[in-house]
N, C-alpha and C positions, 0 to 999 in steps of 0.2 A: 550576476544574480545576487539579490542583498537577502532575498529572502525565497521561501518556499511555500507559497500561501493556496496555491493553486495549481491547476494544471495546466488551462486554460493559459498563463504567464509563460507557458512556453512552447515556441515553435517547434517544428520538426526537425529543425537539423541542432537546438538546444536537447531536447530527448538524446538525437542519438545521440550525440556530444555526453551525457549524460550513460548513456548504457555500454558506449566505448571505453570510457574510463571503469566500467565496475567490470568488462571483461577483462582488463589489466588487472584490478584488484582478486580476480578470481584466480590471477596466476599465483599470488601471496596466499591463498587457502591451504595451494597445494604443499606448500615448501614445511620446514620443520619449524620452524620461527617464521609464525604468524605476523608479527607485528614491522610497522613500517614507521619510522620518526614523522612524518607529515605534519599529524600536528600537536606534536608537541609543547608542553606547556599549554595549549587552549584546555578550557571548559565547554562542556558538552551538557545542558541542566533537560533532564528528560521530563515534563509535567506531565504527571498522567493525574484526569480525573472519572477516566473509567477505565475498569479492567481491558488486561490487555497481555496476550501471552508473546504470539508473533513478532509484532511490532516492538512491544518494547525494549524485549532480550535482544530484539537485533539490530536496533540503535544505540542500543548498551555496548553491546560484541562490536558494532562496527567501530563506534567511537574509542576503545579499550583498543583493537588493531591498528588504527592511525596515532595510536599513544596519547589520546586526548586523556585529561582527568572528566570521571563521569560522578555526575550527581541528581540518585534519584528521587523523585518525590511524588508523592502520593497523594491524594487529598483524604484517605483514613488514617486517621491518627493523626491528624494536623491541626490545624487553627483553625482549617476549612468548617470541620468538625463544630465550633465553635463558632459560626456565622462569620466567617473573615470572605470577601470580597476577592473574587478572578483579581482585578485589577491591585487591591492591597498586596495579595499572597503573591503575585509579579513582581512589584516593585519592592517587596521583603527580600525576594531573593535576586534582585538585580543588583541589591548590595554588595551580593558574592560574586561580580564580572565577571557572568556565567558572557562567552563569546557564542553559542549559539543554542535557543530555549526548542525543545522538543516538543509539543504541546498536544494531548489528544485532552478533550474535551465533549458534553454532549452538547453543545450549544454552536449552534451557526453562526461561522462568522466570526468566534473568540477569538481563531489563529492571527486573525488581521486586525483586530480591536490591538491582541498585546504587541503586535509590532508598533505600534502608536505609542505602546509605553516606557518602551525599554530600549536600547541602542545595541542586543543582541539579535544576530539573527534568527529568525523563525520558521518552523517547520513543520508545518499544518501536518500531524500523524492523526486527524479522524478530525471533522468539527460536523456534530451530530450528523444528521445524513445529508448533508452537503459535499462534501468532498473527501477525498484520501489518495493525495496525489504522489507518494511516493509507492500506495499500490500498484499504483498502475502503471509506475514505473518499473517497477520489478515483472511485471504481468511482461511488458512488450520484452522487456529483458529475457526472459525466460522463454516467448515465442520466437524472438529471434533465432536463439542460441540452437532451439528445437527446428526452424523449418527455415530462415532464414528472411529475406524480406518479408514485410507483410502488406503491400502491395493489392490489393486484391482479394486478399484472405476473408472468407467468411465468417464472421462471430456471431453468436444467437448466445447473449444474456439470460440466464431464465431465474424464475422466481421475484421474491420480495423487492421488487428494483422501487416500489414508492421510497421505503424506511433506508435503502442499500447506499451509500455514501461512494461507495468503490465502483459502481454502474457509474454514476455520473462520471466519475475521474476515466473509467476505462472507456466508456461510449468517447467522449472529447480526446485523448490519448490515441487510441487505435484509428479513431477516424486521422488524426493527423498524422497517422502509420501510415494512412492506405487503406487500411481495413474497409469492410462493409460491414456495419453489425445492426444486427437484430436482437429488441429485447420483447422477453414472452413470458406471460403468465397470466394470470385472475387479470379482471378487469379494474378490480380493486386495488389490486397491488403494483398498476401501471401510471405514473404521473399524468396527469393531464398535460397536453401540448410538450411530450416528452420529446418527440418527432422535431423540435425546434431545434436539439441538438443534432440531427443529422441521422437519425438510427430508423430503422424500421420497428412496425411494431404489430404482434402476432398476440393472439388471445389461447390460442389452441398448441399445439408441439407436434401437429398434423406432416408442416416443412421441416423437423427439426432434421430430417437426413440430410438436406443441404447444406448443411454447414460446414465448414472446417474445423471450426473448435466450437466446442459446448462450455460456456461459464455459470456452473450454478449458483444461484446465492442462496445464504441462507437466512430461514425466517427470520427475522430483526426482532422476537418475539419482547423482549426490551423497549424499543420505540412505540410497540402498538398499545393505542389505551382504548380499541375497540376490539370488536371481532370482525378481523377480513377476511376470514374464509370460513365456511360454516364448520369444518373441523380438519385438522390435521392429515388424517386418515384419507381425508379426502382432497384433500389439495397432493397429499403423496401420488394419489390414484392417476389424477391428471397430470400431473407437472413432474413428478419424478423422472430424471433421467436412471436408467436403470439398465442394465443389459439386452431388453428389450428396445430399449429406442436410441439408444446408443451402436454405433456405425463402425464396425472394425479400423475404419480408416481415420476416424472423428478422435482430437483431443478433449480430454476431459480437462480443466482448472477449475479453482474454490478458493477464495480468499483465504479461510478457514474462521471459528472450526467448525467442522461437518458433523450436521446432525444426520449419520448416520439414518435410512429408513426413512426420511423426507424429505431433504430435496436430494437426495443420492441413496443410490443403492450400495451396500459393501461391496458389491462385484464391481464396479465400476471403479468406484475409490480407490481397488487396490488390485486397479488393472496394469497393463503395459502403457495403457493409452491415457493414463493421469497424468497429470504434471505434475501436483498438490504439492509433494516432495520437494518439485525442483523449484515453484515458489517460495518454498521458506526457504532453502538453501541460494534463492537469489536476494532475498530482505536483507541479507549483511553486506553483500557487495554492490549493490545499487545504494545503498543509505551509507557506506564507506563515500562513494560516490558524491551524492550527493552531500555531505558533510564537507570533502573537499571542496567542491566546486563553491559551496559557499565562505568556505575560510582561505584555500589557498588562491583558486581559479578568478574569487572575483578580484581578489587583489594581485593578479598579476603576474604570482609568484611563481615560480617553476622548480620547486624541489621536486626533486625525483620519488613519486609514489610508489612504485616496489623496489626500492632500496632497504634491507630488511633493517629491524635494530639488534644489534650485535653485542655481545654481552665482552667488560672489557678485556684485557684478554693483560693475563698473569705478568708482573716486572721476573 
């Protein structure tokens, strides 16, 4: 794997190859000495051009665990600031032989334009609502760990899935799980010819009991430059998972963050039956993961990933 542009680029037995490796790395959480030599000496260059709390800290944290040097950048307070060019502000800092660029972006498609530019690998972390394939990596990582195969498993997507970048990645990922997923909400906030990817697709939350896991999204209120629902209040009314439509047996997930009160209720959020938690808590060990597999794995190498780094020890 030379790069991470997509989801779609990887089969089902690269996934689990993928979420095997972050259950090893989740044995180095537990220990006193976090850190593992892996890859030492690389560079890790995180671009972020939109905010971003989850993802970024935990490509920061995962790359600081494998001992990489981390370098982050911003587009405030840059040259960006100053009309400097995706493609300029890349090849500026490709001077610094960053070994793998981080890239979220709101523009489709950037992740794959800058692999064209640079001979660091890349790591699509958001490209507008197109994709976000290490979400949905840590998604199946975290159902795994919770129920075991997914096989069969029923997922019902609900909310803003037009603007949602993590639907797409999670609809294509789960189905190559096993899964069966269903995405639901407004009419408006449903892609046209969504269903090409393999998902069912519900206007109401009438079946929501059927399901095995509930994934809410949240409003994208950022990407919308109209109004898709006549108000908030009322998109809550209909689409809210909430304690009422929420099934003792049903898991809850949310990318993050939760707008509390619309597409979730606090009772649910901060039930037995959430995961939310064990999603952020899986973003460092799948993106450890996935950081190896593209610096040690594709080249062959086989140092030992939970071998810890040991401080030297007194003459």
């Amino acid at each position: 794997m030379n790069h991470l542009l997509s989801i779609e680029e990887l089969d089902r037995a690269a996934i689990e190859r993928i979420v095997d490796r972050a259950e090893r790395f989740a044995e180095v959480a537990d220990r006193e000495i976090k850190k593992v030599p892996t890859l030492r000496g690389r560079m890790v260059l995180n671009l972020f051009y939109e905010s971003s709390t989850r993802t970024r800290s935990s490509f920061e944290l995962a790359a600081k665990r494998l001992s990489a040097d981390v370098v982050n950048f911003s587009a405030g307070g840059s040259s960006v600031e100053k009309g400097e060019s995706l493609k300029d502000t890349v090849l500026t800092l490709s001077a610094h032989k960053p070994d793998v660029i981080v890239i979220r972006t709101p523009w489709v498609g950037a992740a794959e334009l800058v692999s064209r530019w640079c001979s660091a690998a890349i790591v699509n972390a958001g490209d507008g609502k197109h994709e976000h394939p290490t979400q949905a990596l840590l998604d199946v990582y975290t159902l795994r760990r919770r129920i075991g195969s997914l096989d069969g498993l029923s997922v019902w997507i609900v909310g803003d899935v037009t603007h949602s970048r993590v639907a797409r990645s999670n609809i294509i990922a789960l189905r190559k799980m096993g899964a069966k997923v269903t995405v639901a909400g407004p009419p408006t906030l449903i892609p046209r010819q969504i269903e090409a990817l393999g998902c069912e697709v519900r206007y109401t939350l009438d079946d929501l009991h059927t399901a095995d896991v509930v994934y809410a999204l949240r409003m994208q209120n950022e990407r919308m430059t109209e109004a898709w629902v006549p108000s908030l209040r009322e998109y809550a009314a209909w689409y809210q998972v909430n304690g009422r439509r929420l099934r003792p047996r049903q898991l809850l997930m949310h990318p993050g963050p939760v707008n509390r009160g619309v597409e979730l209720s606090g009772e649910v959020v901060d039930s037995p039956q959430s995961l939310i938690s064990a999603q952020v808590e899986a973003g460092v060990v799948v993106r450890m993961a996935v950081l190896y597999e593209l610096l040690s794995g594709a080249r062959g190498e086989t140092p030992s990933p939970l071998h810890p780094t040991r401080s030297p020890q007194p003459a």
